[in-house]
N, C-alpha and C positions, 0 to 999 in steps of 0.2 A: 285910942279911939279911932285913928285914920285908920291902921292895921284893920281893927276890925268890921271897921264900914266896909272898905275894900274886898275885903274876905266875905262879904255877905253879898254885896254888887254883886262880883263874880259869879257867886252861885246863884243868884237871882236870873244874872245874861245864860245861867246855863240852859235856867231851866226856863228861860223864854226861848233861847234856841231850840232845845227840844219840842216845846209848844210849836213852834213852826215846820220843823222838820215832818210831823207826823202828816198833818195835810198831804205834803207834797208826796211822801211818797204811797199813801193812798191811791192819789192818781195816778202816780204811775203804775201801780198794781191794776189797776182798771183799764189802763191804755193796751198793758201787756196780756189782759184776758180777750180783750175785745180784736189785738191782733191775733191771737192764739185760736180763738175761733174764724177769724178769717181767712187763717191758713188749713183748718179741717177742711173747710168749704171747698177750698181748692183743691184740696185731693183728693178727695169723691169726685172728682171729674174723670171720666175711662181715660185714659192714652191710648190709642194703639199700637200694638207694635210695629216697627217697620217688615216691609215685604222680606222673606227669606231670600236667602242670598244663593243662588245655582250657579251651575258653569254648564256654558252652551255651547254649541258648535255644530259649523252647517259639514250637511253631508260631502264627501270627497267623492267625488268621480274619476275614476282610471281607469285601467284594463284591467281585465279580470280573467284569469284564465280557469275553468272547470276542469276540478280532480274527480278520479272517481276511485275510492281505495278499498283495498280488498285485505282478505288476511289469509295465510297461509304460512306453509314450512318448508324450510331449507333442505334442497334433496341433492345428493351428488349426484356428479355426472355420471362416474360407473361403482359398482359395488359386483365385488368379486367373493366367494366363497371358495377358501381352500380345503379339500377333502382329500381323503388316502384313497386311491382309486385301486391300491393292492394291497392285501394282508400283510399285516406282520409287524415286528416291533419297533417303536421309532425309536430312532438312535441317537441322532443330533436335531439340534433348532438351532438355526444359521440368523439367527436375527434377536434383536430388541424389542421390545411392546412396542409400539408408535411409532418406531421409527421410520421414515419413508423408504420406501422399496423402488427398484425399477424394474422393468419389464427384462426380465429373465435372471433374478439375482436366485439365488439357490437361498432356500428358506428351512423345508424338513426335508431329512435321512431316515427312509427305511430300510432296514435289515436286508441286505440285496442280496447275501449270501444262494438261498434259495433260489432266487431270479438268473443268480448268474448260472449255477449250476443246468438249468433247463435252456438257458440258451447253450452251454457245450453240449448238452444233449441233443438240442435240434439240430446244430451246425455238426454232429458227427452223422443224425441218421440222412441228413441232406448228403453230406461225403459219400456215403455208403449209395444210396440211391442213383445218386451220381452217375457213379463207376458203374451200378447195374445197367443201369441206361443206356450206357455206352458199349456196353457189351451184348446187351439187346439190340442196338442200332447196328450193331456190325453183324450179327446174326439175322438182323432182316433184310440187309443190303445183299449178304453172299446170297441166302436163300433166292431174291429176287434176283438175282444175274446170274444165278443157275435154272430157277424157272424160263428167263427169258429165254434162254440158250437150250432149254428143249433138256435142260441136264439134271433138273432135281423135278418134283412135282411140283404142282402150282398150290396145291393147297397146303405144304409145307411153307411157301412163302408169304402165303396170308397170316397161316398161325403166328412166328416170325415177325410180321409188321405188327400184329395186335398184341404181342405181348410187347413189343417197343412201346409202345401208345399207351397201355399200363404203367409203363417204367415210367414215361414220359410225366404220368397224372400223380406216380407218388413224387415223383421229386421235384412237382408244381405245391404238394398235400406237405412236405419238407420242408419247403421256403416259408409258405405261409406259419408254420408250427415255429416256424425261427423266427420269422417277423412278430408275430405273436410273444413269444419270449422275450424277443427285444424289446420292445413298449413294455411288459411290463418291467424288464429291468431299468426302465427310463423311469418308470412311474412311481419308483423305489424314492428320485429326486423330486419333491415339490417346490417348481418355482414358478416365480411372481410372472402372472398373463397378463400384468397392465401395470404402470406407474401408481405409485401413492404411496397411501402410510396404513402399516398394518397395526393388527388390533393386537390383542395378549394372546399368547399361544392358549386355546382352549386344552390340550393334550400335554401330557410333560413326559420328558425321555424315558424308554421304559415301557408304555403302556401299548397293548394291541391293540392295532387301527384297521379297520378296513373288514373285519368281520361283521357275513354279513352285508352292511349296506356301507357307502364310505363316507369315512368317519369325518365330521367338521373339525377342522384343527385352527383355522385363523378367517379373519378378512381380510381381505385391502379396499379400501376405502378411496376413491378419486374425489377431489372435494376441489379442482381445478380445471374445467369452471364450477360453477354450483346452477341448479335450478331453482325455481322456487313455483309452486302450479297453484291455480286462483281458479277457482269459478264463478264467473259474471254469470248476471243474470238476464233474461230475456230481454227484458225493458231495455237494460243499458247496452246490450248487442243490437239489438234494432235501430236505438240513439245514433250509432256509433255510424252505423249504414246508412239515416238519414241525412247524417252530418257529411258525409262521405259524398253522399250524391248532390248534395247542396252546393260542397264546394268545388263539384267537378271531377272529382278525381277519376283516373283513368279506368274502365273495368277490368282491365289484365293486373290490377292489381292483389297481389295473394293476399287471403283472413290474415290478417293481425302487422300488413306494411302502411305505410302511408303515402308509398309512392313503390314505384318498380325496383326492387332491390334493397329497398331503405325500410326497415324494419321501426315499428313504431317505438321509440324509447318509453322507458318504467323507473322509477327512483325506489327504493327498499330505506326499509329504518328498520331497525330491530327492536326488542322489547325495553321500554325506558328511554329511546330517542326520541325527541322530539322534532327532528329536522329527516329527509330524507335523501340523507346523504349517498347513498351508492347509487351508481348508476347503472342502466343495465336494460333489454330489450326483449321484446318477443321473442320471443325461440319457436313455437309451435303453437298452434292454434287446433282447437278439436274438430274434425269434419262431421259431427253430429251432435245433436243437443240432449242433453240428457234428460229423458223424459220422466226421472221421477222426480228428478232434482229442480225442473226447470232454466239449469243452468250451463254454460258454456266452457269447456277443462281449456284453459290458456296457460301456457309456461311460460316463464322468462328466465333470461341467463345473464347471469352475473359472472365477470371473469375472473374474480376472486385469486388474484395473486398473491392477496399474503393470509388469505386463507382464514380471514375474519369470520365466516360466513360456516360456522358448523352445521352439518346435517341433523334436522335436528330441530333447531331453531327458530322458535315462533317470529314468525315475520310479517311485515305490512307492506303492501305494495300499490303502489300511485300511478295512473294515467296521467297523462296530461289529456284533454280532449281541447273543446274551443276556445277561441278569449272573444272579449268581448267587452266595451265601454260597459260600466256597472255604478250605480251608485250605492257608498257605503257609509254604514253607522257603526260607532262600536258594538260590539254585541251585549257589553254590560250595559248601553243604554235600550235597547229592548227590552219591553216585561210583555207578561203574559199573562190571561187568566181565561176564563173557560169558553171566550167568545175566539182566541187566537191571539197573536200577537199585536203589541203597541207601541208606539214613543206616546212619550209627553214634550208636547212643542210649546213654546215660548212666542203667543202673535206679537202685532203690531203696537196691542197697548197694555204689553208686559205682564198678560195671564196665560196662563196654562190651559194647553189644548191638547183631549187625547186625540191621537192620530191613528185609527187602524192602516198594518200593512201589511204587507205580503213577502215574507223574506225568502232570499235565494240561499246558496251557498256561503257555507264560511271559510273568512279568507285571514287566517291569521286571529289577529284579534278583532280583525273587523267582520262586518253580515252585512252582504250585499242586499238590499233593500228593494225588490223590483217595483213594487208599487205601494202609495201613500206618500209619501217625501217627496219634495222637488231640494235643488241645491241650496235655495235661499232658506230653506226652514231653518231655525234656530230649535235645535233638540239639545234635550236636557242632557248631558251627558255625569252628570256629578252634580249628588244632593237630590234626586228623584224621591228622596221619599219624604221631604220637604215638601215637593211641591204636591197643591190638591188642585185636578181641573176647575176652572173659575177662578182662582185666586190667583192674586199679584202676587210676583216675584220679582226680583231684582237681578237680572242676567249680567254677567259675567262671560266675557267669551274668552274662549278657547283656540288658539290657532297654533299648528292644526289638531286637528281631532286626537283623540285619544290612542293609539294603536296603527296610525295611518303611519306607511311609510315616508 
């Protein structure tokens, strides 16, 4: 009987525990909708986001010095054409393709056979004229010192001087037909009339040269110094004269010095350099302007000793002109659209302001700035396209600028 009283209690307390349980957590299902909607409510509320985040930086002021660069090609200093200047077969080639020559190395052999022959021929009929001569001169000497003496006729002594004076013109008409044979048996050898490096023989052993007109057989090439010629144009020749008479300079000064004697220097870069590393100066300047061109023929001379500088080669070439305090911005913080160019500046109370300006030369990675900017501006330099005029930003400075040395 207790067993089973006990046994039924139990389940009695169960099922009034149960009976209580269910209430409570009613409510709590009710507490937990009632937060669950007051957490909707709260986030239907906008946020904004915070201001975008830029990097600023005030403009750099230094010196700046104005290039003015031009483009042209590498010319050597002399270029020579070897030609057969006498018929006949060549025989030998006294050289290598490229290899450098000097002023009087022996180069081509023509067949001189022939040449030699006409000179023993001039140097016998010179011999023979000679002796006539000489027997003519003694035949006009008796005659006249028998005229004088009253002992032969006089017009016997005339004949006599005048056939000496004949004698006299062939064995001048002798010399010249020998000297004539001689050059060309000179001209049988072609050798080098200036320093450098010759090109490939155009002619090979063997072949007739000089019939005709004379025959191309090589170059030589001087490329020590080298030139390089530029034509400026009007604007920047006139520039160049204003600047000149600004800062005084003397008027005995010659086109293209910057003082008496002192030739104005030039830097050269070749194609794919980005730096202008050779250095190098005026050489000539044109005394007239080229009236279709509008422009100015200027040379420079590079001394090219180890002979980097082929003829030939497309080149760039650099002034220096004025310098001058300059304020600058990087150029990737310039934009542009169909009004001219802009910064985006960062005021006093962290929006965004466009800035018209007026830009000069580029100097590197930087663009001189002549007007719109003072040093204090805060220009956007990084994240411009973040930022929209009117709107806050969150600046971020920069020191120094981007590109500045």
């Amino acid at each position: 009987m207790k067993g089973r009283f006990h046994t039924m209690r139990t389940r009695s307390s169960e099922r009034g525990g149960i009976g209580l349980t269910v209430p409570l957590a009613a409510l709590c299902m009710m507490s937990i909708l009632t937060l669950a909607g007051g957490c909707r409510d709260d986030a239907n509320v906008y946020a904004p986001p915070p201001p975008p985040e830029v990097i600023v930086a005030n403009p750099v002021k230094r010196d700046v010095t104005a290039y003015t660069t031009y483009t042209g090609v590498v010319e050597a200093s002399e270029t020579v054409e070897l030609r057969a200047r006498v018929q006949g077969f060549l025989e030998r080639i006294e050289f290598d393709p490229g290899q450098r020559v000097s002023k009087g190395d022996l180069l081509f052999v023509i067949d001189k056979r022939q040449y030699q022959a006409a000179v023993d021929r001039a140097e016998a009929l010179l011999r023979s004229r000679e002796s006539a001569l000489e027997g003519a001169a003694n035949d006009a000497r008796l005659a006249r010192e028998l005229a004088d003496q009253r002992a032969g006729p006089e017009i016997d002594a005339l004949i006599k001087a005048a056939r000496r004076d004949a004698m006299a013109a062939d064995v001048a008409a002798a010399e010249a037909e020998l000297f004539e044979a001689t050059l060309n048996l000179e001209f049988c050898e072609v050798r080098a009339p200036i320093d450098g490096r010759i090109t490939v023989n155009y002619v090979d052993i063997g072949n007739l040269v000089g019939r005709g007109e004379p025959t191309l057989l090589a170059k030589i090439i001087q490329g020590t110094p080298a030139f390089v010629s530029v034509d400026v144009s009007e604007s920047d020749v006139l520039a160049v004269r204003r600047d000149r008479a600004k800062s005084g300079t003397p008027g005995d000064v010659e086109p293209g010095q910057v003082s008496p004697g002192q030739w104005r220097p030039s830097r050269l870069a070749l194609t794919g350099d980005d730096e202008f590393a050779i250095e190098g100066v005026v050489d000539y300047v044109q005394p007239e302007l080229d009236l279709q061109t509008g422009t100015l023929r200027i040379r420079t001379r590079y001394e090219n000793t180890n002979e980097s500088l082929l003829p030939g080669f497309f080149a760039r070439v650099r002034f220096a002109m004025e310098s001058r305090e300059s304020l600058l911005v990087p150029e990737a913080a310039l934009l542009s659209d169909q009004q001219g160019r802009f910064a985006m500046v960062v005021n006093d109370q962290d929006e965004v302001e466009v800035r018209r300006v007026r830009i000069g030369i580029l100097d590197g990675a930087m663009r001189v700035v002549e007007e719109g900017l003072s040093e204090k501006d805060r220009v956007i330099v990084l994240g411009v396209l973040r930022a929209r005029p009117g709107s806050k930003v969150t600046p971020k400075t920069q020191e120094p600028a981007p590109g500045a040395p």
